[in-house]
N, C-alpha and C positions, 0 to 999 in steps of 0.2 A: 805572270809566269805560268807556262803551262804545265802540269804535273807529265809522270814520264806514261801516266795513260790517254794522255791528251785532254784529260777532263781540267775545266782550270773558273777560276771564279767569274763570275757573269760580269761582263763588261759592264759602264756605263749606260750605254747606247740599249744593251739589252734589258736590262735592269729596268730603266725608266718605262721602255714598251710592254715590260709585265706589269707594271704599277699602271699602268694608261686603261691598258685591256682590260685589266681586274679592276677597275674604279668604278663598280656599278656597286647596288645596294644588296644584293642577294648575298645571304648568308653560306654560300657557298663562294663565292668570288673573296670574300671575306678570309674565311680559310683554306683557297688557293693563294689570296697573296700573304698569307701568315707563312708559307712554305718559301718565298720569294727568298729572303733571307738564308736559307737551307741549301740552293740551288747551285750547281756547277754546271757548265756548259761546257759543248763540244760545237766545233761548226761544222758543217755538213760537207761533203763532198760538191753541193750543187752550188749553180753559178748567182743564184739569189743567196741574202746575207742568212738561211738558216741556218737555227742550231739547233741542238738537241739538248735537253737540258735530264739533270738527274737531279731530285732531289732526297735530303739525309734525313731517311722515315724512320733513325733512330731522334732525331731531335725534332720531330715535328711527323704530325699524321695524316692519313691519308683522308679523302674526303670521299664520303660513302656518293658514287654514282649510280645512277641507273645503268648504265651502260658501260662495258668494260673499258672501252676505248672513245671519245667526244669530243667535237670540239665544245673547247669549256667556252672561248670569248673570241671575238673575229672584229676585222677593221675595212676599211676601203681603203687604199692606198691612193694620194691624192702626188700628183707631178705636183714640178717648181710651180705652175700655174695653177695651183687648183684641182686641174683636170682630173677622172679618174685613171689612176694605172694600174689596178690589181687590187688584191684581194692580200691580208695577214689571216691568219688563223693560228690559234696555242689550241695543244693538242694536251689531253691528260689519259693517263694509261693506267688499270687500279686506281683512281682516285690522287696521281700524283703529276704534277706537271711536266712534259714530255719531249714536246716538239713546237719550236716557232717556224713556222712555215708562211713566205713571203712568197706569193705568186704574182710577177711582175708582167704584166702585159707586154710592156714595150721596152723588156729588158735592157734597161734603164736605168736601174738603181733611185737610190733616193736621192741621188744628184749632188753628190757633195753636201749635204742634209743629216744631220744624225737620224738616226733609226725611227725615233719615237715621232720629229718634225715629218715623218711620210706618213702618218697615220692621218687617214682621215677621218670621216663617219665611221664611231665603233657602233657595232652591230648589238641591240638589245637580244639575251639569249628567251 
């Protein structure tokens, strides 16, 4: 149920592709998925499945970045066949998780596919 600011708890489908992205060894991916739990999402106005996510930097803190704005973790987006179709990117802003951004080549969708099943090759940062 979505709250009346549109912010509402992170689906299934989204939930799993922050755990997917964040599944690397670096001590920073570590404590961006310690915030996964914390996170509420909005979906975007665009025609690919993004969202915007907020997370509660009273119950959880932020992770000291270089840079104010980065992608923290990125994926290839693979079709029903394999193929590539695009590009995922999570976005983090002051050190908190931000924005999932799905760039779909062949606007496409994940094809009747949950979110996380379009992920292809995740990208070492």
């Amino acid at each position: 149920m979505s709250g009346a600011d549109g912010w509402e708890p992170l689906s299934e489908d989204v939930r799993r592709t922050l755990e997917l992205l964040l599944a690397g060894e670096p001590d920073a991916d570590r404590r961006f998925r310690d915030q996964i739990p914390h996170t509420r999402m909005h979906a975007s106005d665009c025609a690919c499945p993004c969202v915007y996510l907020r997370v509660d930097t009273d119950a959880v803190p932020a992770v000291p970045m270089e840079r104010r704005i980065d992608v923290i973790a990125a994926a290839s987006l693979s079709d029903a066949e394999g193929g590539y179709d695009g590009e995922v990117n999570l976005f983090a802003i002051d050190g908190v998780l931000a924005d999932l951004q799905f760039c779909d080549w062949e606007d496409k969708g994940p094809g009747g596919r949950r979110l996380w099943e379009w992920l292809g090759h995740v990208h070492p940062r």
